[in-house]
N, C-alpha and C positions, 0 to 999 in steps of 0.2 A: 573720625573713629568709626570701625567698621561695623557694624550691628551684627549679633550671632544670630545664625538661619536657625532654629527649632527643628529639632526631629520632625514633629508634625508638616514643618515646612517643605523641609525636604521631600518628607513624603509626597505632598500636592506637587511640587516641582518635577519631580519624579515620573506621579501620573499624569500628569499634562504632558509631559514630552510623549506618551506614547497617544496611537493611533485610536481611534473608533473602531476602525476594517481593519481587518491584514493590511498591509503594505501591497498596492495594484502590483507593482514591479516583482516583489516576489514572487506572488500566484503566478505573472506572466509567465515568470520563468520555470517554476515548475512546473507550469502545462507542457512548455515548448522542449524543455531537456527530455522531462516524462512520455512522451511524443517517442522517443529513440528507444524506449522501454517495449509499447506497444507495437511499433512497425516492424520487427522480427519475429513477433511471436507466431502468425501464422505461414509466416514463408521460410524459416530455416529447415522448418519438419520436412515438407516438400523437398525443400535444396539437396537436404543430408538422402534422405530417401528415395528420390525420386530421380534426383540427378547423378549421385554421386554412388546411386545402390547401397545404403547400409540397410540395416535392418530398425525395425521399430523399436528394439532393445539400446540400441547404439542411440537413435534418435532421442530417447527419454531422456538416456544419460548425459549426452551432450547439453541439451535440455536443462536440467537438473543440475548444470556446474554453476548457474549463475545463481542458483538459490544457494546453493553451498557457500560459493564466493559472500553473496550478502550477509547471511547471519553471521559467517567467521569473521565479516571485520566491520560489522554495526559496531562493536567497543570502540574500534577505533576513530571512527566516524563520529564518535558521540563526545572521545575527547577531544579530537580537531575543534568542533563545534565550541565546547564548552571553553578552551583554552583560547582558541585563536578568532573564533566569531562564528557562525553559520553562513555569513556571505564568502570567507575562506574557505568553507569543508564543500559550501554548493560548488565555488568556482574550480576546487581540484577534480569536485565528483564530474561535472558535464566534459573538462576535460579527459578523463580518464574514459569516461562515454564513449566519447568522440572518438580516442583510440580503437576503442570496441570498434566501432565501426567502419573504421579504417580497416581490421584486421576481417571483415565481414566480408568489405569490398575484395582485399586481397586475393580472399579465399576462392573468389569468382572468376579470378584470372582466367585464360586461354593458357592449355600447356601444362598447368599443373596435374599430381598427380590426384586420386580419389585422397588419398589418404596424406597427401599434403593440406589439401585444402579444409582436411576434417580437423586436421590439427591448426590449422588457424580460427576454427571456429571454435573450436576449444577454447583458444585463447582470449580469443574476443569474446566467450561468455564470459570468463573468469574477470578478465576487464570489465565487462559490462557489470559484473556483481558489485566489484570493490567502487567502480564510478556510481551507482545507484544507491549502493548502502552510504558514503558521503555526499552524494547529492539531496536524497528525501531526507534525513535527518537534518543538513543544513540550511536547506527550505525549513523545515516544520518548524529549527529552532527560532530559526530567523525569523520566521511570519509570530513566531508566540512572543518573541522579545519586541515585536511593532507596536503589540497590544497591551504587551504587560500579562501576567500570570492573572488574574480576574478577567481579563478573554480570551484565557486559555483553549476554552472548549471550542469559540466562533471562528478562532482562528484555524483547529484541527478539522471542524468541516469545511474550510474553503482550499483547505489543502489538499483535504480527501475529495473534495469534488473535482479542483483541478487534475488530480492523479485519475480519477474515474473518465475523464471525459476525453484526458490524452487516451488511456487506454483503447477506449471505446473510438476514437477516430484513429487512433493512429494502428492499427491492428487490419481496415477495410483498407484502409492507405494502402497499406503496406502490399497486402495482395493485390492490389490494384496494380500499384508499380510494377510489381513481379513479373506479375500474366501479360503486360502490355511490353516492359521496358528491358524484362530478367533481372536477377540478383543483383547485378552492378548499381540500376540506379536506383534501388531500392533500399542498399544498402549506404550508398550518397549520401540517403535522406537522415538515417542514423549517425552520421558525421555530421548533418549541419544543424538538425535541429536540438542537441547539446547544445551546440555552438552557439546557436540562437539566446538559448536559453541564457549563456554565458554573458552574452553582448549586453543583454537585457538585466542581469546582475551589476553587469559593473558600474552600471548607472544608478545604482536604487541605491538609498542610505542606508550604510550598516546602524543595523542597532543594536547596541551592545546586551550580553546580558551580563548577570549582578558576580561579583568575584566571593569570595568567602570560601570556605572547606571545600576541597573535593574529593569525594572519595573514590577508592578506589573500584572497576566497572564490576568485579563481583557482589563487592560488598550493594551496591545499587541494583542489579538485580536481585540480592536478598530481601531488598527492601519491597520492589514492586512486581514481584513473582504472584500475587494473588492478580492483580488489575492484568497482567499479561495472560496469565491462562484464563482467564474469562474473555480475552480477546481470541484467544488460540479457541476457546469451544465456538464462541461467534462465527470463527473463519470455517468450520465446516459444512455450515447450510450454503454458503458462497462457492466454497468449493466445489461441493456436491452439482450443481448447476451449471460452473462455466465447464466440468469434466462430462459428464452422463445426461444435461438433460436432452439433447440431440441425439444418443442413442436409446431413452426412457420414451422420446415423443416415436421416435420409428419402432421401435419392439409393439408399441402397441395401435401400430397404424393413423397416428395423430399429424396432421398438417402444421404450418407456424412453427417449427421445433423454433426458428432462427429469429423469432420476437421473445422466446423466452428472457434472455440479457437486454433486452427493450425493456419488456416491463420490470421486468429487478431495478435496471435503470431511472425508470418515471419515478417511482416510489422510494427511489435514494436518493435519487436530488433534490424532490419536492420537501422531504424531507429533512435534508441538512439545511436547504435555505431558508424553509420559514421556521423550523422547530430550532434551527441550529446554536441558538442562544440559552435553551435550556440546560444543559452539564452545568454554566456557570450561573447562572440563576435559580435554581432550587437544585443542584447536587448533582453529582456525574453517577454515584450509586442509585440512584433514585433511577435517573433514567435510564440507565444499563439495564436493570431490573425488569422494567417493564417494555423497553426495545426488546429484550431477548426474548422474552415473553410474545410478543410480538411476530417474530423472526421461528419461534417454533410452532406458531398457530399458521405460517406461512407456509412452514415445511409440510405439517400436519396434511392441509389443503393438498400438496405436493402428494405427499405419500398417498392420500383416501380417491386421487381425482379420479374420475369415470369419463373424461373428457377433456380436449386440449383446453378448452375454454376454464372451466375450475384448472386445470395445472396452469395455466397463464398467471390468472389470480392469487395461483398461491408463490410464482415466482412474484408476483405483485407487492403480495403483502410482506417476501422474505425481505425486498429491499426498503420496504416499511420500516423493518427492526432492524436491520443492518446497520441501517445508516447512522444512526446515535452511538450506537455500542463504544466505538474507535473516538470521537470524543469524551465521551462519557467517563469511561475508565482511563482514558488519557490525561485526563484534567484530575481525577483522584490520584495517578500514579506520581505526578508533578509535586503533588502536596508529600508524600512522603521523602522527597529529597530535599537536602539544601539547595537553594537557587541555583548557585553554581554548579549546580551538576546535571540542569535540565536538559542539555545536550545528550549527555549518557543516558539517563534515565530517556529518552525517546527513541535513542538507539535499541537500547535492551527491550522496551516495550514493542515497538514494530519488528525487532527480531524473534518475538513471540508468535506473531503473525505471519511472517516468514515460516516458522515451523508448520505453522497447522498446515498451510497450504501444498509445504513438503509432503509432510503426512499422510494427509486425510485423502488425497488422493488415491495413492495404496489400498489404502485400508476400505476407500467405498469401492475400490476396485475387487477387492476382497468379497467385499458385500455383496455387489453384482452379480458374481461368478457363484457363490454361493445360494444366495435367496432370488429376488430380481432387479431391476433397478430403483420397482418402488422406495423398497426396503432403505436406499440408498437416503431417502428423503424421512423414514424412522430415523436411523441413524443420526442424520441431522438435526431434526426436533428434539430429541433426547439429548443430545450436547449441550442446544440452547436451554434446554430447562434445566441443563447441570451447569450450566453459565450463570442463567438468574438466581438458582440458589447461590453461588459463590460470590456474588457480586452483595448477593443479600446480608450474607452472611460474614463479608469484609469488612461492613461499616463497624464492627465488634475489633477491628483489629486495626484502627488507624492509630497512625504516630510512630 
């Protein structure tokens, strides 16, 4: 006769199948796929520009398709995930990468015309967006369902740190390949390190997440629209720095412009690794709160510096606060959906982030042309302090 398992039971059952860490295998792979993210960013501008003669208008745009591509189909990316697993939405996004990359290479051919090859990179953004927007939602869900929703938060910063540090190598890669090898094998490299990423997936155990309701992707951003725009005011100190601060250090005759994303860096990794456990351990509010906080006393430094030395420090201290923020509110946005729907709800939350960085670009461009570039670094402090109030002021609005 069979003995019945107790809810309670089940529960322990439950948490013991998951992880301590993310899952090694996932992070690998969202390093290696995210790798194919950062290796075009600094050599298509060049390509379209430089080789092919468009103008810096054409260059934006082109630029700018992949961000379009990603917020329009994070919904869909977030039902893959939730429906079919996150190691399914990872495995279609690196492929669909991969394609990007193919059609990069293409574009590089011998023989083609300017304006054939402009339209293949076209397309290869638009590929790049819809493989990216399925790829990091299927990582993030995958790595949160290794751990269970209680290390929700520890898993968003090994996710966000593997993303930071593809970026941050695969970006000098990439011009490296360019200046040494040209487009072709630079672009190669955008084919196989999805691919990699892929090889590296299919080995790693899917973990499922939990079934029950799902709603529908609007009704789920109704729900975590506060936790997203407190992520959107966060992403303009970020933005403000990887756009302007290399023309803010030359306006005012300052050496180092190119350690500024260095120190943003030191101070967002140190960051997510040793503090990374706090969102789930006293509240993802709590620390959003005082990150952003953080992150506009960073800016602050930024906007007042009299020297490269203070602006270094206050890119320092911005990635001081940065770096919680994206767990923080991540791990409160979760709480407001049913389980089954943590897929979506991370789609719609990182498509928040997605916008700011559309945005705020413009808009400090705005600023620049108008007041100076300091100004660009007000702008940014005043977001964060209109982030910390909103993050403050959400804990009134849970459930």
């Amino acid at each position: 006769m069979s003995i019945p398992v107790t809810k309670m039971q089940a529960r322990k059952d439950a948490e013991s199948a998951h992880l301590s860490r993310p899952a090694t295998g996932v992070i690998a792979a969202l390093f290696c796929g995210y790798l194919a993210v950062g290796l075009p960013l600094p050599v298509l501008p060049l390509f379209i520009h430089g080789h092919l003669g468009f103008s810096n208008l054409v260059v934006g745009l082109v630029i700018g398709f992949q961000f379009l591509a990603t917020v329009l189909t994070r919904g869909y990316a977030g039902r893959i995930a939730d429906l079919l697993g996150g190691k399914r939405a990872a495995l279609q996004g690196a492929a669909v990468m991969a394609l990007a990359g193919a059609l990069y290479l293409f574009a590089a051919a011998p023989g083609l015309s300017a304006n054939v090859s402009l339209l293949l990179i076209v397309l290869g953004r638009l590929a790049a967006g819809l493989g990216e927007s399925q790829f990091v939602t299927g990582c993030v869900s995958w790595s949160i369902a290794s751990v269970g929703p209680q290390r929700a938060g520890m898993s968003m910063s090994w996710t966000g740190i593997a993303m930071f540090a593809a970026l941050s190598i695969g970006a000098p890669v990439g011009m490296l390949l360019y200046q040494d090898y040209g487009l072709g094998l630079a672009m190669a490299a955008c084919i196989a390190t999805p691919l990699i990423g892929a090889a590296i997936a299919l080995t790693t155990k899917l973990y499922h997440s939990p079934g029950g309701v799902r709603l529908p992707f609007y009704r789920v951003i109704g729900r975590i629209w506060r936790e997203g725009l407190g992520l959107m005011l966060q992403g303009v100190g970020l933005s403000g720095l990887t756009a302007f601060a290399s023309l803010f250090f030359a306006a005012q005759h300052w050496h180092h412009a190119g350690e500024v994303m260095s120190a943003f860096g030191i101070g967002f990794i140190f960051v997510r690794l040793v503090f990374g456990h706090l969102p789930d351990r006293i509240g993802g509010y709590r620390v959003a709160v005082w990150s952003l906080a953080v992150e506009a006393a960073g800016q602050g430094l930024l906007w007042l510096a009299s020297d490269a030395t203070q602006a270094l420090a206050g890119a320092l201290v911005t990635g001081l606060g940065c770096a919680l923020v994206f767990p923080a509110l991540g791990v409160e946005a979760l709480k407001r959906v049913p389980p089954a729907n943590r897929g979506s709800a991370m789609g719609a939350f990182v498509a928040f982030m997605d916008i700011a960085y559309g945005i705020s670009g413009p808009v400090a461009g705005f600023i620049a042309a108008h007041f100076d570039y300091a100004s660009v670094y007000w702008w940014g402090m005043a977001c964060a302090l209109a982030g910390a109030a909103l993050a403050r002021s959400s804990r009134n609005h849970q459930g």
